[in-house]
N, C-alpha and C positions, 0 to 999 in steps of 0.2 A: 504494500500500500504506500502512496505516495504523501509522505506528510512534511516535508521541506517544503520552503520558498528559498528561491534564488530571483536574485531582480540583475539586471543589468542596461546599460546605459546606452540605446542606440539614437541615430539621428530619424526625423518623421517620414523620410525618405526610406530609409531603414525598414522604420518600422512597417512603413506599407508594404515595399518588398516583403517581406516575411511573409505579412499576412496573404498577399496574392500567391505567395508560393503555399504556405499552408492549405490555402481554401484548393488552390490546383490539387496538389494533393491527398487532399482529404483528413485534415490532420488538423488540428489546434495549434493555435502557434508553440504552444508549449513543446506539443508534444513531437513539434515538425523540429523546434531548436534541440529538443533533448535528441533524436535521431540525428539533428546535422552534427551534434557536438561527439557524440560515440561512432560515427563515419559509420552509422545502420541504414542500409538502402531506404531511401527515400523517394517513390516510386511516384508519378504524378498521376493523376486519373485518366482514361482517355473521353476524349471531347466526344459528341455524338456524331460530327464531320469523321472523326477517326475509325472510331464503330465501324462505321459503315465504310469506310474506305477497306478496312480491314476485311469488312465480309465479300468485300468485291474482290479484293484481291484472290480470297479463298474461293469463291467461285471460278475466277478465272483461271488458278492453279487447276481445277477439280478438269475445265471442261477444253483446257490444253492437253492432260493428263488423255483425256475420253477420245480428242483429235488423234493422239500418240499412237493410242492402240488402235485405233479404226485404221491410219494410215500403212503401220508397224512393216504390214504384207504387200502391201503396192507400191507404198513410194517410202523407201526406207529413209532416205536424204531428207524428207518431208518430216519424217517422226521426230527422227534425231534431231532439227530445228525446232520441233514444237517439243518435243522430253527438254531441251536445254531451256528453253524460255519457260518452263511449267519450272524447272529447278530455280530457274533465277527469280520469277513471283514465289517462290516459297521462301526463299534467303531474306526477301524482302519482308512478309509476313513475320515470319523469325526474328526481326530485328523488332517489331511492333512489341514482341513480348520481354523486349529487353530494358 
């Protein structure tokens, strides 16, 4: 259980940074400083633009992947263009969870 106070001295500048960074991430400013001060991952939320940027991307892996295997037997040159680009939208997705 948390029964200290700590106070400390920033400028209004400061202080709003904090706050915009805490409210992004979803965290109190306390609780955003005690995480920035122990160097504990401090993750931001994703925006609702990101969401969805996210689920398109995953789509587009999904129906690159579906082009791959339709082509696989007829145009092999074809596949291996669309298997590389289905890898490189997953790399991409991949970084979203980082």
């Amino acid at each position: 259980m948390k029964k200290e106070f700590v106070q400390f001295r920033c400028s209004v500048y400061e202080k709003k940074l904090l706050r915009i960074k805490a409210r992004k991430s979803g965290l109190s400013i306390s609780e955003y400083c005690r995480r920035a001060a122990f160097d504990d991952r401090i993750v931001e939320r994703m925006t609702d633009e990101q969401i969805e940027a996210y689920k398109l991307l995953v789509k587009y892996q999904r129906n690159f992947k579906l082009i791959t295997n339709m082509f696989r037997k007829r145009n092999p040159r074809l596949a291996e263009e669309t298997a590389q680009l289905a890898k490189e939208i997953r790399q991409h997705f991949l970084n979203f969870k980082k």
